[in-house]
N, C-alpha and C positions, 0 to 999 in steps of 0.2 A: 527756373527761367530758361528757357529755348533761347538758341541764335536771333529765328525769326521774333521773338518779344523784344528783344535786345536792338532790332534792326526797327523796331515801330514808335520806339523810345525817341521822342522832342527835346528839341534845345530849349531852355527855359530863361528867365533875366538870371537866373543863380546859375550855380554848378552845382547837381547835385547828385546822390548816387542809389541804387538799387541793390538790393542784394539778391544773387544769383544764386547763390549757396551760402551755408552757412559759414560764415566768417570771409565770404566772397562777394566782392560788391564791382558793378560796374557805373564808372562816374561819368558821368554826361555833360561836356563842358557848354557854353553858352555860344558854340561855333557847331557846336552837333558832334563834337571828338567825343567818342567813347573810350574808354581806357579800363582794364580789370586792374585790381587792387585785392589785397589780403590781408587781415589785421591775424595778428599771431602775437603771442606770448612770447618775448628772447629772453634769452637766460639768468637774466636780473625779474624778474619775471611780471614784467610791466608790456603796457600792450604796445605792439609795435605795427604800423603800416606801413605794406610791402607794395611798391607798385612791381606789375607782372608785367604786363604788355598789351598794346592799343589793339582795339575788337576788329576783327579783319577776314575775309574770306579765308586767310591760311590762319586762323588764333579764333575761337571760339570758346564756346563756356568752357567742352571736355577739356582744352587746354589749360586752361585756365585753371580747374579742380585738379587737373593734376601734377600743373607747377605746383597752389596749395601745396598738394600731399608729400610733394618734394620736400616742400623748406618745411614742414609739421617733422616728416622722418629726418632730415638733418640736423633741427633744432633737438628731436629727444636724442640721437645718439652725441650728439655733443653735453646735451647735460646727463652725461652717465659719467663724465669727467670732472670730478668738480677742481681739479686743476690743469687749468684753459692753455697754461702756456710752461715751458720748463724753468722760465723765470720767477713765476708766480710761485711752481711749485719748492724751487731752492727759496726764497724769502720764507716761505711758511715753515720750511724746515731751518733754518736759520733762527728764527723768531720762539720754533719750539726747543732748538736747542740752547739758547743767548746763555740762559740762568742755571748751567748745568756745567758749559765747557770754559775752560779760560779762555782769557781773551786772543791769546798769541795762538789759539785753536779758531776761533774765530776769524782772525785775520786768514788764518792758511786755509779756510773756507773758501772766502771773499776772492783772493787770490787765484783760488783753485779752479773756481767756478768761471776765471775770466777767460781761460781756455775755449767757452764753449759758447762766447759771445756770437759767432754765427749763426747757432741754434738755437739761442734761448729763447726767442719768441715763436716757436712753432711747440705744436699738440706734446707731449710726450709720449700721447697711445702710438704718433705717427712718426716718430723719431728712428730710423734706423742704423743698426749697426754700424753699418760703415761710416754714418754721418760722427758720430760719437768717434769713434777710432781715429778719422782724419782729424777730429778736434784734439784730441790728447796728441797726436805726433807733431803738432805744429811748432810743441816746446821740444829741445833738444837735451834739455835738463835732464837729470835722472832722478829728480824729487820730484817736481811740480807735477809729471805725467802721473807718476801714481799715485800721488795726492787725489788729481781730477779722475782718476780711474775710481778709486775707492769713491769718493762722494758723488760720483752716478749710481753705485750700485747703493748707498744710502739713501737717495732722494727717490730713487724706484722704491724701496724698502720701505720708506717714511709715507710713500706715494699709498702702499698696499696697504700699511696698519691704517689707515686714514678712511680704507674704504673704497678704494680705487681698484678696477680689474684692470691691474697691470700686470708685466714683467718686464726687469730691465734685461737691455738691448746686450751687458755687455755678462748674465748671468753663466753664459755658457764660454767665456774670452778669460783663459786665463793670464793675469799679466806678465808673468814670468817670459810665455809665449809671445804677448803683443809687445813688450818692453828689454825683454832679454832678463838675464840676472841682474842682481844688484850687486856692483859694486864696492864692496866695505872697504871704508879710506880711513886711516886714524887721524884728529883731529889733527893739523901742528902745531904745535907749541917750541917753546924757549925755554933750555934748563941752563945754560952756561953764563955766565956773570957778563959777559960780554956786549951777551943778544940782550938778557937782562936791563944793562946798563941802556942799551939801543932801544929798545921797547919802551922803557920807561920817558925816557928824553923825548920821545917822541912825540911820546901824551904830553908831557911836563909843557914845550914848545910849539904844542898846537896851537894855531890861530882857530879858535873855536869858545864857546860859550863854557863856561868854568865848571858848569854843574854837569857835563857831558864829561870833563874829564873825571871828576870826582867821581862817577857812575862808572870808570875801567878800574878807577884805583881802587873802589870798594869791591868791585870785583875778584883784581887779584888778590886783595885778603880776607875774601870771604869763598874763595874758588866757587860760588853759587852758581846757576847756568845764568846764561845770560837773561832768557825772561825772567827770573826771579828777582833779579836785579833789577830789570827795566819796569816791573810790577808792583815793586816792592812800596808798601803801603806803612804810614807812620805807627801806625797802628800796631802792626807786628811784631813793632823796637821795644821790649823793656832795658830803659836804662838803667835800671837801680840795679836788677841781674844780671844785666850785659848779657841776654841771648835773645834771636831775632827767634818767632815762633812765625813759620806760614804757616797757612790750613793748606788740608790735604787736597782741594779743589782745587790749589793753585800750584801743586805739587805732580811731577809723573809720576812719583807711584802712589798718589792719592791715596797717598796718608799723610797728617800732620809734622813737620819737619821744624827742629829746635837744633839750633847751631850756637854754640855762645861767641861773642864776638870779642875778637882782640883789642887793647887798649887802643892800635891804630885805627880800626874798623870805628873805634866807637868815638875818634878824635874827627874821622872824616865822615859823621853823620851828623856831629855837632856842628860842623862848619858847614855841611849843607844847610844844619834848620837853621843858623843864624845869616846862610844868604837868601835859604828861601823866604824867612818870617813865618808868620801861622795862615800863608795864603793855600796851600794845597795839603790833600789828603794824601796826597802820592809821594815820593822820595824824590821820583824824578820826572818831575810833570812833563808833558811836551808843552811846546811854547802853545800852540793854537789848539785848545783843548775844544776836541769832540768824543762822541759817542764811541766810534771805531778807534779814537788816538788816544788816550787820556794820557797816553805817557811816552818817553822817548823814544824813537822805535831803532829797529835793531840797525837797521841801514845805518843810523847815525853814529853809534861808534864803529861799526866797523869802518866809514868813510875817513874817523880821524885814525886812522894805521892806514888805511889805504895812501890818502896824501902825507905820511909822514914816508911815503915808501918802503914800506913793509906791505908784501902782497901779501895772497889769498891764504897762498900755498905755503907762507912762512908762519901765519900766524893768522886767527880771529880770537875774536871775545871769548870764544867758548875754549880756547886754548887754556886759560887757565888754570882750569880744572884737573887739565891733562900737564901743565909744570906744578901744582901744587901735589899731584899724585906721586911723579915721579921724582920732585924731591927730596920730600918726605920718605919715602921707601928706600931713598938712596940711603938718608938718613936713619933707617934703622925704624922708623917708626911702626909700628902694630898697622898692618895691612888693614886688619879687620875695622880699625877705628880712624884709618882714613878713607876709606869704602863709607863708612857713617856717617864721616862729614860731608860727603860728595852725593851722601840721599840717596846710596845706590841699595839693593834691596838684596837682605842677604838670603842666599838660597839654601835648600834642602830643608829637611822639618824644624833646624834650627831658628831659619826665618823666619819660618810662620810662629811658634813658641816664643821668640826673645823679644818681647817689646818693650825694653828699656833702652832709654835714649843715652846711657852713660855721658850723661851732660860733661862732669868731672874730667873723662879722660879724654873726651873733644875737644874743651877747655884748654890742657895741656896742650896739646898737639898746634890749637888755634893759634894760641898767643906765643908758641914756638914761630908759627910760623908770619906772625906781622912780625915779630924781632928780626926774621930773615930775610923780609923785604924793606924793613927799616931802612936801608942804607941807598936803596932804591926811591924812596920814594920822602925822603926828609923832607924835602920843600914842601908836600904838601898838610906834613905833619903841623 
């Protein structure tokens, strides 16, 4: 159809429309308004009507066919992405990893990815460097930044095996350079009878919910990391053998880990099932149980050391670890078999050949050491 056809076109009692070209129609209202229109396919791939612009000495058909051919080439270079936005694309890679990583990896996903809140609804093809960079400096942390560093260059990576002609923005940024070195700090902890006594009282006299403290006190006599503690599932407990078994999934070095538990450990999991009842699968549920929470989270004990006044730098949950090691060692005990109770992963050929758990002389070692915080922790015995 011509201009001049377009211009000989009558108002009618309807509105009704002509096609000028294929998938190009001009509508003719019942006042004589002419107006071009375009039905197009969007990317769910349902048909969509595009109004273009009213017919006019400066807007003509050519106009008209080659806004069309605009939004045809926008519409296919946009579905050559089949992830639309950088949020859509982290969910999918979330969703493909849920049944693979622990949860406390999961969480540090979630976390990670909130950095990039002012980007994540734009393209990923269109996302550049700098944008990325200014996102991870915004925290001053020395964790979180390269947490969100590493999981950009994974969700490009996840973006590519998927089918996507991508590259991430930050494959050529090493982080050493954007972030500096990393700082290695040894945890703090408490070895003196003292701090001991002070730590202990702290928990003992917290104003807080009783199953939160029973989750430090089985800590320090199981020196386990803190998420294995806050994960820890009924499931895992044999009482009749007194040793807790995790699977290797919920484990860092993803292999299965068997610790036998001391007479105290196993005095203070009975009096959690007898305050929990048979209501949860978990040791230590969080009160509002969701999908991302099912269970305590770390912030919560460390909040009761916080307001007992013991800061960051004197101590956290994961200090344990590091007073049952140096204890221990003080005491004479086999290096190599409190390295095994702490799941730490023995090196050279002999690690990879010795896979026996020497339950026996962890045993020992365990139940040495609830005798040693016995005096510590009687009231809740």
């Amino acid at each position: 159809m011509t201009n001049k056809q377009i211009v000989s076109l009558k108002a009618k009692s309807k509105r009704y429309r002509v096609c000028v070209y294929p998938n190009v129609y001009i509508y003719v209202g019942t006042n004589n308004s002419k107006t071009f229109y375009a039905r197009i396919k969007n990317e769910n791939n349902k048909d969509s009507v595009i109004k273009l612009n009213k017919f006019s000495v400066n807007y003509g058909v050519d106009d008209a066919i080659s806004d069309y051919n605009k939004l045809i080439s926008t519409l296919v270079e946009s579905q050559k992405y089949k992830f639309k936005t950088l949020d859509k694309l982290f969910w999918q890679f979330l969703k493909n990893k849920e049944k693979i990583i622990a949860h406390r990896t999961y969480e540090r996903y979630i976390n990670a990815f909130k950095l990039f809140d002012e980007i994540k609804h734009e393209k990923p093809h269109e996302i550049k460097t700098s944008a990325i960079i200014e996102c991870i400096k915004t925290d001053s942390t020395q964790e979180k930044p390269r947490r969100a560093f590493s999981l950009i260059n994974q969700l490009y990576e996840f973006a590519i095996c998927s089918g996507e002609n991508l590259h991430s923005p930050l494959a050529r940024v090493r982080p050493s350079i954007l972030l500096g070195k990393i700082e290695n700090k040894n945890h703090p902890t408490f070895t003196k009878s003292q701090d001991l006594t002070r730590l202990f009282n702290v928990i003992k006299n917290s104003n807080t919910n009783q199953l939160y403290k029973y989750a430090l006190i089985l800590q320090s006599l199981t020196a386990l990391r803190t998420q294995n503690i806050r994960a820890m599932r009924w499931e895992w407990i044999n009482f009749d053998d007194g040793v807790l078994a995790i699977p290797s999934e919920q484990m860092k070095i993803k292999k299965p880990f068997y610790l036998p538990l001391n007479s105290q450990a196993l005095k203070i999991l009975k009096s959690i099932k007898a305050f929990l009842g048979n209501s949860s699968e978990w040791v230590f549920p969080a009160i509002n149980l969701t999908k991302i929470n099912p269970y305590i989270s770390d912030n919560t004990l460390r909040m009761i050391l916080r307001r007992g006044g013991i800061t960051n730098d004197e101590f956290t949950p994961h200090g344990f670890r590091a007073m049952f090691s140096t204890i221990a060692n003080d005491n004479n005990y086999s290096s190599e078999i409190i390295e095994l109770c702490l799941a730490h992963t023995v090196g050279g050929v002999r690690g990879i050949y010795d896979r026996s758990h020497k339950l026996e002389a962890k045993r020992e070692l365990m139940q040495w050491w609830g005798d040693y915080l016995e005096k510590y922790i009687k009231d809740f015995l």
